[in-house]
VOMAR-407622 format. One record per residue: residue in one letter; chain; z, x, y of N, C-alpha, C in turn. Coordinates in steps of 0.02 Angstrom, whole numbers, always signed. Layout:
// residues N
a/A/Z/X/Y/Z/X/Y/Z/X/Y
...
END
This chain:
// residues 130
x/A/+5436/+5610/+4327/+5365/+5623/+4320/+5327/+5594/+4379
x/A/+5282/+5630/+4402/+5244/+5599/+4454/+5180/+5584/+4426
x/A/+5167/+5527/+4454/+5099/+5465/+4455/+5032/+5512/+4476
x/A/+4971/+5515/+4455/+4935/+5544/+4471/+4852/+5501/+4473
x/A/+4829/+5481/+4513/+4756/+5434/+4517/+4678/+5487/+4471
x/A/+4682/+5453/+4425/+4625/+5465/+4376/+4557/+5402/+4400
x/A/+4485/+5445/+4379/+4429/+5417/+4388/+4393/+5414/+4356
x/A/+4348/+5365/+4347/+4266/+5382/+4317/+4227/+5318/+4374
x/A/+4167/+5376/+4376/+4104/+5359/+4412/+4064/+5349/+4377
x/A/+4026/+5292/+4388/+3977/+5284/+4353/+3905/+5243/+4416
x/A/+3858/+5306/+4438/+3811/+5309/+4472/+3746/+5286/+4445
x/A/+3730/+5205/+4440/+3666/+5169/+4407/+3598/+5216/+4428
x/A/+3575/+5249/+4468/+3520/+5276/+4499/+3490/+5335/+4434
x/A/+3571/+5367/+4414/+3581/+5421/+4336/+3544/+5385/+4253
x/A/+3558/+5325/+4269/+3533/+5300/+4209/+3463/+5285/+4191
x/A/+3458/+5210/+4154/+3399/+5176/+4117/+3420/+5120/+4110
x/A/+3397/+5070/+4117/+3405/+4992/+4119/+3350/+4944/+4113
x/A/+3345/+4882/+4087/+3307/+4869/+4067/+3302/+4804/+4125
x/A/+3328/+4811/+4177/+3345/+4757/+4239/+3313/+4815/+4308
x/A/+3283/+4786/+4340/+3282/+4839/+4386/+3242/+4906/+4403
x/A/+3257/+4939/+4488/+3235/+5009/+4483/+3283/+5056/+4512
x/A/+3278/+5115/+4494/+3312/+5155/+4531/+3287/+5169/+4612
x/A/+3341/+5179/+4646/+3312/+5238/+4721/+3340/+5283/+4723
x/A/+3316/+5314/+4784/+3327/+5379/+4792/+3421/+5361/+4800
x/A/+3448/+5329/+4826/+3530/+5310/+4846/+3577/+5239/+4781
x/A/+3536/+5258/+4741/+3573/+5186/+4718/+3513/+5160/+4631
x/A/+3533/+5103/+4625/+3501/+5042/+4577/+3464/+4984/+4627
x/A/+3429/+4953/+4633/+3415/+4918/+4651/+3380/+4837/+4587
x/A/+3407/+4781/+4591/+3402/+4739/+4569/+3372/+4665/+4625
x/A/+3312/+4661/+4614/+3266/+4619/+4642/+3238/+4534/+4605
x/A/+3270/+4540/+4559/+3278/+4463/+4530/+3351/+4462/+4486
x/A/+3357/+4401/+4475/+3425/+4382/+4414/+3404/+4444/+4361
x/A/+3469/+4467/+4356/+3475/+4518/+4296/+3545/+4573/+4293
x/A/+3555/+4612/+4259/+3619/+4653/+4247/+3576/+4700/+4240
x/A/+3635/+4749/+4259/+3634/+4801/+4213/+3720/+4826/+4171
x/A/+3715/+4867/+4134/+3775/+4877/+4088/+3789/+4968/+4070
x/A/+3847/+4961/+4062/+3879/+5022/+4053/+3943/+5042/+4017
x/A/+3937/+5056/+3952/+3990/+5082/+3920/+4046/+5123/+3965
x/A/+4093/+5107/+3966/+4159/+5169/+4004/+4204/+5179/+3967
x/A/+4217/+5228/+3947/+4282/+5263/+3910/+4341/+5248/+3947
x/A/+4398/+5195/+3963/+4455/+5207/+4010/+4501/+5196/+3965
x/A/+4569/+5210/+3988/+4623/+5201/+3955/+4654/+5126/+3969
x/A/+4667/+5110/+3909/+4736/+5032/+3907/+4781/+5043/+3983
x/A/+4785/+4971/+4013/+4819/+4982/+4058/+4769/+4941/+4118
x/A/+4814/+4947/+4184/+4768/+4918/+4242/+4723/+4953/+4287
x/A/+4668/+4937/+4286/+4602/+4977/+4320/+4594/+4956/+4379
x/A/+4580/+4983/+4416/+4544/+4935/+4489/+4449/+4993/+4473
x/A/+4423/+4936/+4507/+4364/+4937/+4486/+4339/+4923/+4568
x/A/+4278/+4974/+4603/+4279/+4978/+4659/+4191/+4990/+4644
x/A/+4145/+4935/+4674/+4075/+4944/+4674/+4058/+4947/+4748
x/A/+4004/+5014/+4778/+3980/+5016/+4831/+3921/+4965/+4832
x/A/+3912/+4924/+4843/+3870/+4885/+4860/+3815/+4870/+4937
x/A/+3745/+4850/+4914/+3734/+4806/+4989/+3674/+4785/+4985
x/A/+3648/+4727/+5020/+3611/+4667/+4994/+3546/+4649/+5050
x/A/+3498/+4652/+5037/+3438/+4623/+5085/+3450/+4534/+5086
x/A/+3483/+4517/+5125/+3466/+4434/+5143/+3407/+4404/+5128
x/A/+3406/+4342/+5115/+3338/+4289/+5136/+3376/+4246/+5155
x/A/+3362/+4184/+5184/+3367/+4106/+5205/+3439/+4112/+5236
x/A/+3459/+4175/+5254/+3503/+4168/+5273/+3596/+4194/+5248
x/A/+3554/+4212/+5172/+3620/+4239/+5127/+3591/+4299/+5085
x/A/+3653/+4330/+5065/+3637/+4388/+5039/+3653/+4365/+4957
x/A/+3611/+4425/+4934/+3621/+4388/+4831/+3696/+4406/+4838
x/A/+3701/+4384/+4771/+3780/+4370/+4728/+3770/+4416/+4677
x/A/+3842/+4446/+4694/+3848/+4502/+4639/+3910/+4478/+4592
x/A/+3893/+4508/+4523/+3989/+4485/+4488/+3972/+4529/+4468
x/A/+4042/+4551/+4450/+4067/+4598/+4409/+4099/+4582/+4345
x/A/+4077/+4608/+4270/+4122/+4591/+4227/+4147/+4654/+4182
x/A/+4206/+4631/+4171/+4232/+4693/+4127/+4231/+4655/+4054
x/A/+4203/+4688/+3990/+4177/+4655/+3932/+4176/+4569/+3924
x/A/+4114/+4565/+3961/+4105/+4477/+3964/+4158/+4440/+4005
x/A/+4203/+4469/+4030/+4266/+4449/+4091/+4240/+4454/+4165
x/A/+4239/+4395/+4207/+4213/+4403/+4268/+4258/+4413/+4305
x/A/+4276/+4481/+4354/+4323/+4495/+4378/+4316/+4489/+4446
x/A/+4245/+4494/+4482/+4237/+4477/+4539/+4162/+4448/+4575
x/A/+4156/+4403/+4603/+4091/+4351/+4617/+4079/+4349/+4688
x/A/+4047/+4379/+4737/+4026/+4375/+4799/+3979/+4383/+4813
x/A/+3962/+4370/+4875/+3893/+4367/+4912/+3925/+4443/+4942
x/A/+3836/+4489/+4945/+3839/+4548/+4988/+3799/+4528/+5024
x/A/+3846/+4528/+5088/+3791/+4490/+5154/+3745/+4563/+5187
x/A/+3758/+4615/+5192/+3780/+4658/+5221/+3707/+4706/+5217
x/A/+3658/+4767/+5246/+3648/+4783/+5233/+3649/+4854/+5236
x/A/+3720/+4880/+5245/+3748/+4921/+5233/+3832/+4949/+5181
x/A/+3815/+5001/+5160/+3849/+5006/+5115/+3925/+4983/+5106
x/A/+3945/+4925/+5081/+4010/+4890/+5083/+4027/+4892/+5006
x/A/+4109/+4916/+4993/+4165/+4909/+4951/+4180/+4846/+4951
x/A/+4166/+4825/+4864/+4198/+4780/+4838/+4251/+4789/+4805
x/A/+4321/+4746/+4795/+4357/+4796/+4729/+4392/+4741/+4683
x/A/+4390/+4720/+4634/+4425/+4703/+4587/+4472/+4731/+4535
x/A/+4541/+4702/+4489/+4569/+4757/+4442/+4547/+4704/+4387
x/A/+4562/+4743/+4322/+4584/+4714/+4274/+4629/+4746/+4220
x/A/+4639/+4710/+4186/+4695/+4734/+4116/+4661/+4755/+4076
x/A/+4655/+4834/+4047/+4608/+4854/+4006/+4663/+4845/+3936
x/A/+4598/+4818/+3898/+4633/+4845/+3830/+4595/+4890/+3784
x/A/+4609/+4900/+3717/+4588/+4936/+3676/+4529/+4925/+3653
x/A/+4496/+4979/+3617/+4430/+4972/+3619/+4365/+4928/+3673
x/A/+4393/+4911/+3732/+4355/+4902/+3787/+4323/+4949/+3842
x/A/+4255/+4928/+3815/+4216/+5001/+3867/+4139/+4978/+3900
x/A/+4122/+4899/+3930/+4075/+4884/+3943/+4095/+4858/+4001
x/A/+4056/+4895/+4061/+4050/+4857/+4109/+3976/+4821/+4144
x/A/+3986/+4781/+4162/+3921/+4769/+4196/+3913/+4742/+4269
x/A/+3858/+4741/+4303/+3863/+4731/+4378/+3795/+4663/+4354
x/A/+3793/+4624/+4393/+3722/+4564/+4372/+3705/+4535/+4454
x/A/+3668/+4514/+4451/+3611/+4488/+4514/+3616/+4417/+4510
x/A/+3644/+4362/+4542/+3637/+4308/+4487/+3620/+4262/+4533
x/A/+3580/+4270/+4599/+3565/+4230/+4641/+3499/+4232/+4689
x/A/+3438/+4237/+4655/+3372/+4257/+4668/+3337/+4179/+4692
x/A/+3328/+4193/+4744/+3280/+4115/+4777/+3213/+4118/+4741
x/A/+3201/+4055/+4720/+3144/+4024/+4694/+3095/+3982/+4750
x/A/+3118/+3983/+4829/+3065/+3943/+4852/+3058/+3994/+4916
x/A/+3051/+4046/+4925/+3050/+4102/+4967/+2977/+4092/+4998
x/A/+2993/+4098/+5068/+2928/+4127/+5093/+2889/+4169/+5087
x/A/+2831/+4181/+5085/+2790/+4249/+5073/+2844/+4310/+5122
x/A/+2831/+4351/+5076/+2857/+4404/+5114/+2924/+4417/+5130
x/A/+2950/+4367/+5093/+3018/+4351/+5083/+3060/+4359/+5050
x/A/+3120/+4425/+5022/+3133/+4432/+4980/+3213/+4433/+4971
x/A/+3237/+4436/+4911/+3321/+4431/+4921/+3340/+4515/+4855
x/A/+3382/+4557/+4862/+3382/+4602/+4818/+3453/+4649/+4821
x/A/+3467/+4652/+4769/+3522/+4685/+4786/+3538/+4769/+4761
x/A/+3570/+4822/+4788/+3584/+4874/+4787/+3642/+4909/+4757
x/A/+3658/+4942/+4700/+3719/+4977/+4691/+3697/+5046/+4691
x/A/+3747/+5050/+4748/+3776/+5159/+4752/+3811/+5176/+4680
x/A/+3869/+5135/+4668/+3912/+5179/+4599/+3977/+5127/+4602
x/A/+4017/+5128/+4543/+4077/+5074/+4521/+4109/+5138/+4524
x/A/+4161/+5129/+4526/+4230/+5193/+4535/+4276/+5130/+4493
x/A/+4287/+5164/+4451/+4354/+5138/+4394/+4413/+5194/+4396
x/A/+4456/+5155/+4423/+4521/+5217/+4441/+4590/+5190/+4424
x/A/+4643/+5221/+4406/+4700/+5204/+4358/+4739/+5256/+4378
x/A/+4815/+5245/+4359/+4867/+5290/+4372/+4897/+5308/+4312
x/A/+4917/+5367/+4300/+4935/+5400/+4247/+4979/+5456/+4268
x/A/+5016/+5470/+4189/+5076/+5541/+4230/+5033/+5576/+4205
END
């Protein structure tokens, strides 16, 4: 039997959230906050791939994690402000279908005019299957 790469996209800009705004390219998240997303995937190992990218202040770009149902699978700074791949896997199990992306590093002593914010294009959750 041959192996075959299965997907789901899930494009934040499509939705509603109670964190955030949409743009015309993406989600955008401008203070501490998540957003969340039910995914239908199958049991088994996922890799989990977020386009990301981040407006700096003081020097650093916000911090993004990733969790798969309350599991933090991946924690970085997006220095970048162009579109950069992050990728983490995890072990899906049954009845698990929440993912979320969160903001978790918003400066409190910012200069006027000074802002820190971060951007998601879309998570790609992808798996191998016959």
């Amino acid at each position: 039997d041959e192996l075959r790469r299965s997907a789901v996209v899930w494009e934040p800009e499509k939705g509603a959230y109670e964190e955030g705004k949409p743009t015309h390219d993406g989600w955008t998240l401008g203070r501490n906050g998540a957003i969340h997303q039910p995914l239908v995937l199958p049991p088994g190992r996922v890799r989990f791939r977020v386009l990301a990218r981040g407006k700096t202040a003081q020097g650093l770009g916000p911090s993004l994690a990733l969790a798969w149902n309350g599991r933090l699978l991946l924690m970085t700074e997006v220095a970048s402000e162009t579109w950069t791949a992050f990728d983490a896997e995890a072990e899906v199990r049954p009845g698990e279908s929440l993912l979320s992306v969160n903001f978790v590093s918003d400066l409190t002593d910012l200069a006027p005019h000074e802002y820190r914010n971060l951007k998601v294009e879309k998570i790609v959750a992808s798996w191998e299957s016959l």
